[in-house]
N, C-alpha and C positions, 0 to 999 in steps of 0.2 A: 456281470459280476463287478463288483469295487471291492477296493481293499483301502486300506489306510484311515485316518480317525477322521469324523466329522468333525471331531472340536479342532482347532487351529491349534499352531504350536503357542505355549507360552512365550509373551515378550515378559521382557527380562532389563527392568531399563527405564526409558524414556517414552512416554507415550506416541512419538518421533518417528520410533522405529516401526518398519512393514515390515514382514513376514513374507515371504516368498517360497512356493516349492517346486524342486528338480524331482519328478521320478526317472528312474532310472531301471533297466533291466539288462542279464545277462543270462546268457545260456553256457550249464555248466558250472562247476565249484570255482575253475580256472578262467573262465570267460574275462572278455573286459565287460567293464559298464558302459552301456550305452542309455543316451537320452532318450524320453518317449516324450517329456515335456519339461520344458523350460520355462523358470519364472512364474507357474501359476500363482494366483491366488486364494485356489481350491485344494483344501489337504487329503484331498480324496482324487484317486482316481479310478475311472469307471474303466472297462474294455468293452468295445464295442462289439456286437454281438459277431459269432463265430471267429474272432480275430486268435482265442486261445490255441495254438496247434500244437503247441511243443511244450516240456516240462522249460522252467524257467524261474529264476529267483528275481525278485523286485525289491526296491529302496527309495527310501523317500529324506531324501535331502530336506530339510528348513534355514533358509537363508534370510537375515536382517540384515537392514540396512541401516545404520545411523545417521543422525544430522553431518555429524563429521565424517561420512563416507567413511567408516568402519564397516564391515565387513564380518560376519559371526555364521557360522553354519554349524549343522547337528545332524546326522545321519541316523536313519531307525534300523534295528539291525535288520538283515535281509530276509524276506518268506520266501518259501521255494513255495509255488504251485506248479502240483503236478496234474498233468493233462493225461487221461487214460486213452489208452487206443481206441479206436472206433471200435463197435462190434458190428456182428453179422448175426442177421438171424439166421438164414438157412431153409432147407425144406425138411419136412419132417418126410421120413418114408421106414417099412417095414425091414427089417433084418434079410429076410428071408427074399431072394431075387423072386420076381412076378407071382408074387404071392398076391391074391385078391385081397381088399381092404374089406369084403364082406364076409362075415363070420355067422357061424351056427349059433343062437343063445347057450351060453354056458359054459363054451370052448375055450380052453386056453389060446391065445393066436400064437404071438408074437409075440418080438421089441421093436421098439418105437427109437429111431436114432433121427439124428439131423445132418443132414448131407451138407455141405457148402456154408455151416453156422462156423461162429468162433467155437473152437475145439478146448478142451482142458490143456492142450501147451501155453496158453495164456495165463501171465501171472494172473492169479489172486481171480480164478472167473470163478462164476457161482450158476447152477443149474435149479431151476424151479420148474418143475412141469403141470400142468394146467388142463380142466376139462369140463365139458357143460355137455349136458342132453339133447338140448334146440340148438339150431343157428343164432338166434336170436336171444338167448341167454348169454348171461356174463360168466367168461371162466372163474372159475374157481379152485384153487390149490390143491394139489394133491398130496394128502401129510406123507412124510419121509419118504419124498420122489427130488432128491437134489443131484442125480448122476447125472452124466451125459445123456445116459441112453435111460427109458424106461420101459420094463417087461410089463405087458398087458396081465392083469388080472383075467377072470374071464366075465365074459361081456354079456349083461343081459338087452341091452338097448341099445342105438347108437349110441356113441359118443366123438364127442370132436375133443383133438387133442392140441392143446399149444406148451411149446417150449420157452421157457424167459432166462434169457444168460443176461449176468448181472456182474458189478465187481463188487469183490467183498467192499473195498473201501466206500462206495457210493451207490448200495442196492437202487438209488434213480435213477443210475447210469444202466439204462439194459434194453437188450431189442426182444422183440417176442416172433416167435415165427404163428403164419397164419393157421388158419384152421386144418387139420389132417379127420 
């Protein structure tokens, strides 16, 4: 991920002056700032990959220099990004204790919960539940199956069942559990 402008900050001035950037970051409204880069030349900074762990606000300093060792800087106001919790997918298993996963065609069974997944205590999770006929087929959506748990229709074929917890802010952000 990068944030900040590809174009460079405007000089303002003498063609003399370099342009120079501090980013900066803090954790928290109260935090202090701290440096993550001093002096670049690049108005952009990138994060290296898995480094995001914690919600956190960032600023981009632009500092010129002049022939006369003048001194000018501009701060961008700060972005908070926020880092969502990891999720879990879980195992998918039946409501009903040592209940067989094999069914009669036609029968109502069961529900279909996830043991060990991110649960709805989680701000802002989202439930999508998921099913295909073959192993070898692509799941596919189940329309308005967004709970926790899902009650089985009754069943004329196999079917293999997956759950996708999602946050509402970033439906890319999501784990899936495997096939039931």
């Amino acid at each position: 991920m990068t944030i900040g402008s590809s174009d460079p900050a405007e000089i303002i001035g003498s063609d003399l002056e370099q342009i120079s950037y501090t980013w900066q970051t803090k954790i928290g409204e109260e935090g202090e700032w701290n440096n993550l880069v001093v002096n670049s030349s690049d108005p952009t900074y990138t994060f290296a990959p898995n480094t995001l762990t914690q919600t956190a606000y960032y600023q981009r300093i632009a500092l010129t220099n002049t022939c006369d060792s003048q001194t000018a800087s501009n701060t961008t106001n700060p972005i908070e990004i926020i880092v969502l919790p990891e999720l879990t997918a879980g195992t998918i298993t039946l409501t009903t204790p040592n209940l067989s996963p094999n069914f009669c065609s036609g029968v109502t069974s069961d529900t279909l919960i996830v043991v060990g997944g991110t649960n709805t205590s989680t701000s802002n999770i989202r439930f999508k539940w998921l099913k295909k006929n073959k192993i070898e087929d692509d799941f596919v959506e189940i329309p308005n199956s967004n709970t926790a748990s899902y009650t089985l229709e009754p069943l004329t074929q196999t079917t293999y069942f997956s759950r996708r917890t999602y946050f509402a802010e970033n439906p890319n952000c999501f784990v899936q559990t495997d096939n039931r």
